[in-house]
C-alpha positions as a printed NumPy array, in Angstrom:
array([[ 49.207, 136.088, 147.26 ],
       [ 52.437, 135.376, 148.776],
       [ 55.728, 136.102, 146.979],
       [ 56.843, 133.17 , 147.25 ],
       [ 53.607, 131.073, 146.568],
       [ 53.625, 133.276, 143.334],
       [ 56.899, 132.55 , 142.27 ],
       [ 56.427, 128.851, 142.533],
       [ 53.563, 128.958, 139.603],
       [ 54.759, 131.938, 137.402],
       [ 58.435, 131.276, 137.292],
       [ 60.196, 127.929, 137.867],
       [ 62.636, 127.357, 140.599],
       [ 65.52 , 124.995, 141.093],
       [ 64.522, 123.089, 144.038],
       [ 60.842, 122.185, 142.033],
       [ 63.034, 120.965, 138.579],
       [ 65.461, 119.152, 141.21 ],
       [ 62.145, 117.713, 142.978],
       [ 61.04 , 115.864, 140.063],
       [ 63.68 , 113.352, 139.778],
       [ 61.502, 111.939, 142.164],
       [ 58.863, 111.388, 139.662],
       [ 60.495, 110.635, 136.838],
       [ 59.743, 106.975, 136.767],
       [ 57.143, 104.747, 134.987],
       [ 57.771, 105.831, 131.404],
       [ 60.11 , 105.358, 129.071],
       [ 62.46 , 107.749, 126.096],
       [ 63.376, 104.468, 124.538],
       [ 62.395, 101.944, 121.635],
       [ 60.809,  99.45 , 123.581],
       [ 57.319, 101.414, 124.55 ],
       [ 53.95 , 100.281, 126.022],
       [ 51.419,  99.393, 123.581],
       [ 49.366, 102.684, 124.867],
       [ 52.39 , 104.926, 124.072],
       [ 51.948, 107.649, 121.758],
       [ 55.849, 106.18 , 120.889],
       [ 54.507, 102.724, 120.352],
       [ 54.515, 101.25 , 116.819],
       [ 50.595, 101.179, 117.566],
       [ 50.336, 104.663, 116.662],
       [ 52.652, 104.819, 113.897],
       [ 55.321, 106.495, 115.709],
       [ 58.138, 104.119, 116.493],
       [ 61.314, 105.341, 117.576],
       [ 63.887, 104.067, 115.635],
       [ 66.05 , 102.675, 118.402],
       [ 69.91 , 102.926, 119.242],
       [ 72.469, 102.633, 116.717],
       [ 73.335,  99.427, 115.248],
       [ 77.093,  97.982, 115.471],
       [ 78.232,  95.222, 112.903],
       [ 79.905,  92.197, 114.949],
       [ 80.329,  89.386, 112.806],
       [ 79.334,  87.569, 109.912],
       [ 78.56 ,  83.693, 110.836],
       [ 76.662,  80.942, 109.399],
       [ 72.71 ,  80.768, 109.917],
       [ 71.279,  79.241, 112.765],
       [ 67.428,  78.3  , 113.286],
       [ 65.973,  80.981, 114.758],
       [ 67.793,  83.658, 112.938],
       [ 66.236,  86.563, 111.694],
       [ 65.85 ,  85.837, 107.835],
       [ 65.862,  89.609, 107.096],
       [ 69.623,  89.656, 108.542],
       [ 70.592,  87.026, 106.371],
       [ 73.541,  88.556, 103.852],
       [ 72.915,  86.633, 100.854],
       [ 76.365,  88.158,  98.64 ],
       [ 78.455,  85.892, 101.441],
       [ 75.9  ,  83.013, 101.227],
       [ 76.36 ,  82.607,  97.583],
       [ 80.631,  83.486,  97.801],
       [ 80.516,  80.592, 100.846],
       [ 77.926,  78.563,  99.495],
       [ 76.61 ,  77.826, 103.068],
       [ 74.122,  80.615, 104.664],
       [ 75.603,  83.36 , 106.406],
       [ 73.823,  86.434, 108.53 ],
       [ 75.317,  89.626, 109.506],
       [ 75.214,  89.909, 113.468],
       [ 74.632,  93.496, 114.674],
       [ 74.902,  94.473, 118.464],
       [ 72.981,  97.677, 119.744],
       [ 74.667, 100.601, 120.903],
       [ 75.26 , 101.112, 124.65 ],
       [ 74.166, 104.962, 124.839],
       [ 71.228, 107.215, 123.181],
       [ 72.009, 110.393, 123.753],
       [ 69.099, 112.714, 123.838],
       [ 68.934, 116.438, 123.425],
       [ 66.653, 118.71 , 124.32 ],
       [ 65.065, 122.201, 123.29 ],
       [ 63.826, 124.315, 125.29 ],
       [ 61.719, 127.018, 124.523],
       [ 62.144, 130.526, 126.858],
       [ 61.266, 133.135, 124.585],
       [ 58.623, 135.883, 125.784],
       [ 56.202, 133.92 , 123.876],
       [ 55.848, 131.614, 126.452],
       [ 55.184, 133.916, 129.114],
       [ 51.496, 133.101, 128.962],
       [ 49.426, 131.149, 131.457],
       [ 45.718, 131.26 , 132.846],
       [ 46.048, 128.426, 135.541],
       [ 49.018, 126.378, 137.61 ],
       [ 52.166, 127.754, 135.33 ],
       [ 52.713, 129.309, 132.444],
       [ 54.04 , 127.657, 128.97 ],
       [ 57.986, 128.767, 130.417],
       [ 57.473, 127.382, 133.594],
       [ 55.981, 123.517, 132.154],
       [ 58.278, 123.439, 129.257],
       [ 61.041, 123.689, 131.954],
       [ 59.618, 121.017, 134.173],
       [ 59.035, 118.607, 130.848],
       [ 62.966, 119.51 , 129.928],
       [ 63.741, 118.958, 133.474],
       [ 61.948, 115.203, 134.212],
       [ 63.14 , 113.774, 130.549],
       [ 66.75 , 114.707, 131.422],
       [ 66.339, 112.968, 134.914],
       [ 64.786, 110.217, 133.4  ],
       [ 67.406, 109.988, 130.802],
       [ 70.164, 110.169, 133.167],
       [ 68.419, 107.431, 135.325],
       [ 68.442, 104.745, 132.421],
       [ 72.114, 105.537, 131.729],
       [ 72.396, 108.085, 128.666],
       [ 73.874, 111.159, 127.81 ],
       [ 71.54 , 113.929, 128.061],
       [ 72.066, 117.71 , 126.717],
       [ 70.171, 120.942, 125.868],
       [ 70.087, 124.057, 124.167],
       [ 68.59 , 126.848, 125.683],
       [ 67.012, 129.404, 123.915],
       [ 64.91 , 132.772, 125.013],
       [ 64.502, 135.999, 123.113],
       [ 67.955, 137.308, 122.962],
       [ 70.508, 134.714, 123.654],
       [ 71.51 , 130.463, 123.41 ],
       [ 72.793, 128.52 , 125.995],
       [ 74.076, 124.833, 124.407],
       [ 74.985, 122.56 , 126.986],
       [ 76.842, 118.813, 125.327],
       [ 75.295, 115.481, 125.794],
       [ 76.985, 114.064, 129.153],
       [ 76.014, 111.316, 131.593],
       [ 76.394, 113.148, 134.597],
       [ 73.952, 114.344, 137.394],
       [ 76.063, 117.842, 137.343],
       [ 75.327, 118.088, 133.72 ],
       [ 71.839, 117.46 , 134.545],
       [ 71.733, 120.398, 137.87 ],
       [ 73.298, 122.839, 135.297],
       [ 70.757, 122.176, 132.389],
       [ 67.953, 122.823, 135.481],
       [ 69.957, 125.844, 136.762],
       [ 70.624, 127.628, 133.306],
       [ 66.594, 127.025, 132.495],
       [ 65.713, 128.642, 135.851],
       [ 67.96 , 131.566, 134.691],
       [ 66.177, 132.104, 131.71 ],
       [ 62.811, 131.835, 132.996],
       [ 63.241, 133.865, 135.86 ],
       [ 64.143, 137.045, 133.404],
       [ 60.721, 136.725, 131.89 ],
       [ 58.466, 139.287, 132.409],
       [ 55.331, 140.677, 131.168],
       [ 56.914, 144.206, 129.963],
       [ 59.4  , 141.906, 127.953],
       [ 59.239, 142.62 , 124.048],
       [ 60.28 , 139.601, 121.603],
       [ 62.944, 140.642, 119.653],
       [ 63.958, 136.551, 118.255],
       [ 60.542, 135.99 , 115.496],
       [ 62.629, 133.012, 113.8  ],
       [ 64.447, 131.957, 117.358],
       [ 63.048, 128.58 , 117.006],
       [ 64.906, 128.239, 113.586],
       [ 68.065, 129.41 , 115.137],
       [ 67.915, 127.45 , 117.86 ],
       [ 67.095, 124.069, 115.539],
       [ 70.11 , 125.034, 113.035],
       [ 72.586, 124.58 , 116.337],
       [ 70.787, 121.251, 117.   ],
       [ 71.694, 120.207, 113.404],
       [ 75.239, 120.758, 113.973],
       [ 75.376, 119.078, 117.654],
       [ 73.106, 116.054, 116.728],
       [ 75.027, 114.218, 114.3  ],
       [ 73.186, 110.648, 114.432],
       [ 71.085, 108.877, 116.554],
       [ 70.376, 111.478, 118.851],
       [ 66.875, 111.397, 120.094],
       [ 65.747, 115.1  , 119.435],
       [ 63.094, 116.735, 122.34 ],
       [ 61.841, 119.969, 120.723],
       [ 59.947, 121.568, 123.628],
       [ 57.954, 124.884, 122.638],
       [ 54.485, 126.375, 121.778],
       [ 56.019, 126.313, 117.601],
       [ 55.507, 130.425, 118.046],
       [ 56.998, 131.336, 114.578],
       [ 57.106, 127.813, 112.928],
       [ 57.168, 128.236, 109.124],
       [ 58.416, 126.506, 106.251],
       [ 62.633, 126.546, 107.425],
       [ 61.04 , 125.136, 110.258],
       [ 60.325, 122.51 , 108.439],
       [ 63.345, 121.872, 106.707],
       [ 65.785, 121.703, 109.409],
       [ 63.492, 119.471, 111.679],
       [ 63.388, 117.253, 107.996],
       [ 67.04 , 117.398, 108.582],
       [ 67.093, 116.216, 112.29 ],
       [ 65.064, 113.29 , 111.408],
       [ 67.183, 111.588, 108.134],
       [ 69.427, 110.414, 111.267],
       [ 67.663, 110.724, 114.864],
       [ 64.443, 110.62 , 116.232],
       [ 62.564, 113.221, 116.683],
       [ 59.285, 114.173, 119.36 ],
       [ 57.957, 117.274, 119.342],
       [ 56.699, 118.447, 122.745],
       [ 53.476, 120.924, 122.134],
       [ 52.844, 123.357, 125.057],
       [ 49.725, 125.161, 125.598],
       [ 47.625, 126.595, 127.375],
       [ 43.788, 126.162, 127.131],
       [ 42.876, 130.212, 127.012],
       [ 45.268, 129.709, 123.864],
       [ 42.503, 127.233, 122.402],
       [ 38.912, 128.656, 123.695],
       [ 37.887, 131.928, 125.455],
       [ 35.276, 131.973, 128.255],
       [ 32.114, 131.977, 127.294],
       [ 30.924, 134.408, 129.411],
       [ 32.51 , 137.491, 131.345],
       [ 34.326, 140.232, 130.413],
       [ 37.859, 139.574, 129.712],
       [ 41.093, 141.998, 129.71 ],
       [ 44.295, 141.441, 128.486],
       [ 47.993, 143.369, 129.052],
       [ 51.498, 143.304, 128.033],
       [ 51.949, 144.986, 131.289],
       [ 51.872, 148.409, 129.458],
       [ 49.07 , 148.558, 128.029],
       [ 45.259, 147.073, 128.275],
       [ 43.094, 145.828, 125.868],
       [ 39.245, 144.948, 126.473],
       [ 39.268, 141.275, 124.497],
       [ 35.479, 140.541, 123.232],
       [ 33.334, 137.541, 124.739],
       [ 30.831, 137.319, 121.583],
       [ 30.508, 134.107, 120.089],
       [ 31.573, 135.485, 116.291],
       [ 34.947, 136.467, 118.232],
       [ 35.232, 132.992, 119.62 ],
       [ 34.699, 130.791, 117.321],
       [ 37.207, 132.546, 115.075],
       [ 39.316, 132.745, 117.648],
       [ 39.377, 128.602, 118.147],
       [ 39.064, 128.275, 114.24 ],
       [ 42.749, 130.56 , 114.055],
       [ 44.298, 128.072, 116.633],
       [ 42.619, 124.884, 115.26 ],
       [ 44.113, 125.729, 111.901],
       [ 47.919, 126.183, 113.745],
       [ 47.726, 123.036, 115.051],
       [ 46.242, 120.604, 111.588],
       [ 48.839, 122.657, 109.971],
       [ 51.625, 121.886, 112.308],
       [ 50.115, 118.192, 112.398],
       [ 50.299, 117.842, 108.694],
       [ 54.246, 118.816, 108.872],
       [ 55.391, 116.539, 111.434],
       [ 53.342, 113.733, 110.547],
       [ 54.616, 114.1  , 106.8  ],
       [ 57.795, 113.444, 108.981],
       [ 57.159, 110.355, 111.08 ],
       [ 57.544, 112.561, 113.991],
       [ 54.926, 111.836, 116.61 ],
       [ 52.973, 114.954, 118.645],
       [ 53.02 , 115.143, 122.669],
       [ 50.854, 117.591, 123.752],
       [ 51.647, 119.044, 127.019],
       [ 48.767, 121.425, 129.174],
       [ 49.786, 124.198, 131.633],
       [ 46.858, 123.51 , 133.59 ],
       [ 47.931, 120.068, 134.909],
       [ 51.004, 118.168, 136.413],
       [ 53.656, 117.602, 133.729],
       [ 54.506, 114.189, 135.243],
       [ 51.4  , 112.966, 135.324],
       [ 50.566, 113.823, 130.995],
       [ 53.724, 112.483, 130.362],
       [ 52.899, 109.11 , 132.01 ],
       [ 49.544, 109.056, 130.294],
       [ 51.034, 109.674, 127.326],
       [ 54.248, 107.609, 127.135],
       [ 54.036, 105.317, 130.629],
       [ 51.407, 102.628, 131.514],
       [ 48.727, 104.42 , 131.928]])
């Protein structure tokens, strides 16, 4: 295969996370979502919207919303009065991104690194495109790369370029040394998102546990939260047939093909993913699965677009 055919699908590049400004049209990081959105009130996953402003307080007029109706000034004025509230301009979003060795792992078009980069890469392009601030942290094995919320295409080139930089140092000699980097990278989100953030958590949840849960809990009293779920389908089911090796690029292991094997080997990853279900769900915070087998663009218009 050629080099740089190779490089194209194992590791991401800058020119492919530039290219997909191209395509990141037809869906939508905001309130207002298609019915068929896994964001849409539909599924029991609304977002919760900008940040509300108080403007005035003025008498009622038909066709107000009842429910804004402040009924302490109605009673002091005697006459009915509602609270008017304007929306925030901006809704900053912040992203992050998984890079660890963990995600080093692939059987078709990319590997988990490479599509959590391209995800990272279209919502920030698509988020600069309707206006807001967008910003990341940046997280692999050994170090954290926070980059602040701006409205800026240069903002958005250096969130692609730093990402590239991490995933190009992945390799599959590379030993995880970060268990609870997922923790560490969501206790610097708590500090940078202070309210109404919306909060893109893109990883494969390698290491998720109970503080997990707790500082994501803590992320959502005051933003919104979707948590991006990338994996690979050799993650969920083995071939049925064939004999099948594995390596850390050390050292090789024969991997067994019997049915007993297999169907503990789904049951293990089934049970990962009710379990991680059950947390975020507790949490109003809705799911988006994202495959390394097909076109990021195209899931993520399925999933939040038109389509």
């Amino acid at each position: 295969m050629p080099e740089s055919k190779r490089t194209s699908t194992v590791h991401a590049t800058l020119e492919q996370l530039v290219r997909l400004q191209h395509e990141a049209k037809g869906f939508s990081l905001l309130p207002r979502q298609p019915v068929t959105s896994l964001l849409s009130g539909r599924h029991g996953s609304r977002l919760r919207g900008r940040g509300l402003s108080f403007e005035e307080l003025r008498e009622y007029r038909p066709g107000d919303d009842i429910r804004s109706m402040d009924w302490k000034a109605t009673a002091r004025l005697r006459k009915p009065h509602v609270r008017v509230f304007t929306e925030d301009r901006e809704r900053p979003v912040l992203m992050l991104v998984d890079q660890r060795s963990n995600m080093f792992f692939g059987s078709a078009r990319a590997t988990k690194a490479t599509t959590a980069a391209e995800l990272a890469a279209l919502c920030a392009w698509r988020t600069l495109d309707v206006g807001d601030r967008v910003g990341a942290i940046l997280f692999n094995d050994h170090d954290f790369v926070e980059i602040a919320p701006r409205r800026s295409r240069k903002s958005v080139l250096r969130i692609c370029h730093e990402m590239v930089a991490m995933n190009q140092q992945l390799d599959a000699s590379q030993q995880s040394s970060h268990a609870n980097g997922l923790n560490l990278a969501l206790r610097r989100a708590v500090n940078v998102a202070t309210h109404d953030f919306l909060i893109v958590i893109i990883t494969d949840y390698d290491g998720d546990d109970d503080t997990t849960r707790q500082l994501v809990m803590k992320l959502a009293r005051h933003n919104d939260v979707l948590a991006a779920l990338i994996y690979d389908p050799l993650g969920i089911r083995l071939p049925v047939s064939g004999q099948m090796d594995a390596t850390d690029g050390e050292t090789w292991l024969n991997v067994p093909t019997g049915a007993k094997f297999q169907d503990r080997y789904q049951q293990l990853f089934q049970e990962r993913c009710d379990q991680l279900r059950k947390r975020l769900g507790a949490l109003r915070i809705p799911i988006l699965p994202i495959c390394t087998h097909d076109p990021v663009s195209e899931q993520v218009l399925t999933a939040l677009g038109q389509r």
